[in-house]
TIDODREN-525855 format. One record per residue (C-alpha): z, y, x; residue in three letters. Coordinates in steps of 0.02 Angstrom, whole numbers, plus 50000, padded with zeros to 5 digits. Layout:
% TIDODREN-525855
ZYXALA/...
% end
This chain:
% TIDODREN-525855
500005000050000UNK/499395017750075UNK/500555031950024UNK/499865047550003UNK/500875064949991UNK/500005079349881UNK/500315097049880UNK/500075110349756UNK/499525097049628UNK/499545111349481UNK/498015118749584UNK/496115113749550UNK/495935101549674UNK/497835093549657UNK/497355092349464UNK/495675082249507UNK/496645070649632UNK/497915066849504UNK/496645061849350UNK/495785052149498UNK/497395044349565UNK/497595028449413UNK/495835021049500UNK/496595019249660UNK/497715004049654UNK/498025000749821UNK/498815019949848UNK/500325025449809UNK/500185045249754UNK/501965057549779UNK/501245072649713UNK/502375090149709UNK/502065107349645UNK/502295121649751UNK/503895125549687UNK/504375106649739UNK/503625107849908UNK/503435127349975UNK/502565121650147UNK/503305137750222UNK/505005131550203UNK/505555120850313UNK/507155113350215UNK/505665108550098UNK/504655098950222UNK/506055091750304UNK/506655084250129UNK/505355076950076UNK/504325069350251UNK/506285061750249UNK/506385055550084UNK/505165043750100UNK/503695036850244UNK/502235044450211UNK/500185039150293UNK/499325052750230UNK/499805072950168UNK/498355079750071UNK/498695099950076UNK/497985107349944UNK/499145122649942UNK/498365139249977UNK/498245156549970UNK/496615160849879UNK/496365176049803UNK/495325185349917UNK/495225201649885UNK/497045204449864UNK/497505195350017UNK/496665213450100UNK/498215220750033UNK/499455206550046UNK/499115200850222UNK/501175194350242UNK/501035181650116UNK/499285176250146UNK/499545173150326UNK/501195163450274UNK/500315151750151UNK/498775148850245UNK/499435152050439UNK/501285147550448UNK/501565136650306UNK/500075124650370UNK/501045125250567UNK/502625120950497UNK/501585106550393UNK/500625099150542UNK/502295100750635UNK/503065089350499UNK/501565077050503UNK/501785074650701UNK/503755071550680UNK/503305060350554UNK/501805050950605UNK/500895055950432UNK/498875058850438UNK/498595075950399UNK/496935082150278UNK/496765098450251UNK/495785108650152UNK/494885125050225UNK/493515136450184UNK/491615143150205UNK/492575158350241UNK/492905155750420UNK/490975160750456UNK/490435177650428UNK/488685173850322UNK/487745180150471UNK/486875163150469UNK/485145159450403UNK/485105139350449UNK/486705128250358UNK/488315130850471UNK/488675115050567UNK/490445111550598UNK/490385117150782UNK/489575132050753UNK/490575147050803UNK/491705156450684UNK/491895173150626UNK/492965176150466UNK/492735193450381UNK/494205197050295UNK/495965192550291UNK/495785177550160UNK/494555169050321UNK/495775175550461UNK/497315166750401UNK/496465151850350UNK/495615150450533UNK/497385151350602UNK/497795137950511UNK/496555128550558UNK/496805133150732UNK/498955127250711UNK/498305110850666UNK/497045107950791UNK/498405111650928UNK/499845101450849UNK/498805085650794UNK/497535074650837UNK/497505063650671UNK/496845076750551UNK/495455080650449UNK/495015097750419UNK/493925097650278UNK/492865118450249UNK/492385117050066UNK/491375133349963UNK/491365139249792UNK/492745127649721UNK/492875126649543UNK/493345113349407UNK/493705115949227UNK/495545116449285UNK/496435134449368UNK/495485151149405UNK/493825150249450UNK/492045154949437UNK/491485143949315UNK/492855148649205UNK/492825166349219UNK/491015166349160UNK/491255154449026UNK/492835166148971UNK/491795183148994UNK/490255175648886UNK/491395174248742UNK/492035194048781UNK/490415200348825UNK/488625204348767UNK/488045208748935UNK/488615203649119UNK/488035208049307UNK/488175196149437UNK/487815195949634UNK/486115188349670UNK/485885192149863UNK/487515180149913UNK/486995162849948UNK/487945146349945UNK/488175129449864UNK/489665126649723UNK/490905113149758UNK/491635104049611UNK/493415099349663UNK/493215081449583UNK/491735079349710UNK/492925084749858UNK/494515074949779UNK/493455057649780UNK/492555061749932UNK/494495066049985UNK/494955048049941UNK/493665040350007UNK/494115045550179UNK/495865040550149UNK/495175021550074UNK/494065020250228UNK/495475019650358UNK/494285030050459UNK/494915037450635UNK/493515048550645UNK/494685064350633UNK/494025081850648UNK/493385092950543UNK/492025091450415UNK/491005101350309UNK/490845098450113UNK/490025106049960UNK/489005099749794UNK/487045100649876UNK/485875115849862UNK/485605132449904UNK/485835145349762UNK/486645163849714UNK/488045166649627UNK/486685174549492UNK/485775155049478UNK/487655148649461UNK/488075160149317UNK/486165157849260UNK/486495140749241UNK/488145139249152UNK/487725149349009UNK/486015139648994UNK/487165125148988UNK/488385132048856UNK/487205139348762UNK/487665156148791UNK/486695171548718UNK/487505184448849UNK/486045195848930UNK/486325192549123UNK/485795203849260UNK/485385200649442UNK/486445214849562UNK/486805218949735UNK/488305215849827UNK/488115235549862UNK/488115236949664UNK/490085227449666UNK/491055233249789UNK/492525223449832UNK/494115223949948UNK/493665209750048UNK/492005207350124UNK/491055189750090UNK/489865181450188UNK/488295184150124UNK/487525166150143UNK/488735152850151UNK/487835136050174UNK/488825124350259UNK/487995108750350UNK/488505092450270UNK/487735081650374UNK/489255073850463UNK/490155069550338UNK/488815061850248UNK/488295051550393UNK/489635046850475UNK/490855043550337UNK/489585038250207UNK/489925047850077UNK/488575052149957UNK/488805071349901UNK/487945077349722UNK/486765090749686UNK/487655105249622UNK/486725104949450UNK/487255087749427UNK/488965088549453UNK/489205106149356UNK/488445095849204UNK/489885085049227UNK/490855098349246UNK/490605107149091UNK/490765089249000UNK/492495086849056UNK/492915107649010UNK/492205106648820UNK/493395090648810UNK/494985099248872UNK/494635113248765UNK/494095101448612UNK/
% end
């Protein structure tokens, strides 16, 4: 039996892991909120790596809201810096497999060819910073990790993009959205089985790996495609990222390079339409 520690299992992804935990007989899921398990607290990490032994810690805690971390650069540099130091830390003392989750972010968009997971880093705002540091605070405290940079996350679960739309189609008669950013949506129950599929391999290819849903599109085709998909009658226009200014600057093409984690861990990634279909399926039964 493989145990498996989860934080932040309110979030997106911790949601997807736990409706995709009952098909994995052979592991054993501990899964804890944030307010159960603050990673920046040590007396936190210290009782519960103690309370039981632990193979793998899936973090899916975070700071993620992006512009305000511009303002709140304390707290987003404790969540996504400190608190994932004092987790690694934990994992070494405890001789628990680390697999993290980090972002697109950590480039800068300057990019016209997919970023490959070597490629050299240059996070624009704070949100990138602190999660770079973290990355950085595991790759000098472990070497049994996986560091896994994921891009436009969303789920019919939490705050997200796919959400928001769906929520300002029913407000709105008219919307503008960015068409000159590029990346590829993620859905988080893509990442969580791809996630669980790494840990039912028994791989020790650690490092870090690139994953998002396949295809290149704007944030526009995203939106374009969720109302065509809910039937929505809301007039949408194609803007500029001059035309929205925001507090944090985003990369402007955000491809990243899947390659390696398709090849050498096998795992087959979905086109983004595809798994957005599913994606909507699973948010009109919630809501049903």
């Amino acid at each position: 039996m493989i145990r498996v520690l989860v934080t932040a299992k309110n979030g997106q992804l911790g949601q997807c892991l736990q409706n995709l935990a009952p098909q994995y007989a052979d592991v054993e899921f501990v899964f804890k909120t944030s307010f159960e398990l603050d990673i920046t607290n040590e007396g936190h990490l210290d009782k519960v790596f103690n309370s039981q032994p632990f193979d793998y810690c899936i973090n899916c805690a975070a700071y993620t809201a992006v512009d305000k971390a511009e303002e709140d650069i304390v707290l987003a540099d404790k969540v996504n810096h400190i608190g994932v130091k004092l987790l690694a830390e934990s994992c070494l003392n405890f001789n628990v497999k680390l697999i993290h989750i980090s972002t697109d972010f950590v480039f800068d968009g300057a990019a016209s060819t997919p970023y490959a997971e070597k490629d050299s880093t240059n996070p624009l705002g704070v949100y990138g910073k602190t999660k770079l540091k973290g990355e950085q605070a595991i790759l000098r405290t472990l070497k049994r990790y996986f560091i896994i940079r994921t891009s436009w996350l969303y789920s019919e679960y939490g705050n997200n993009f796919l959400k928001t739309m769906l929520r300002l189609a029913e407000q709105r008669d008219a919307l503008d959205v960015v068409g000159d950013q590029v990346g590829s949506p993620t859905y988080a129950k893509d990442l969580a089985e791809a996630i669980l599929q790494i840990i039912e391999l028994k791989t020790t290819h650690y490092g870090i790996y690139h994953y998002s849903n396949e295809g290149e599109i704007s944030w526009y085709d995203f939106a374009k495609e969720i109302f065509r998909l809910s039937d929505s009658s809301i007039t949408l226009n194609k803007i500029e990222t001059k035309d929205y200014p925001t507090l944090a600057t985003r990369p402007k093409y955000s491809i990243l390079n899947t390659e390696k984690i398709s090849e050498l861990l096998a795992i087959k990634i979905p086109n983004w339409k595809e798994s957005l279909g599913k994606a909507m399926l699973n948010y009109n039964k919630i809501k049903s």
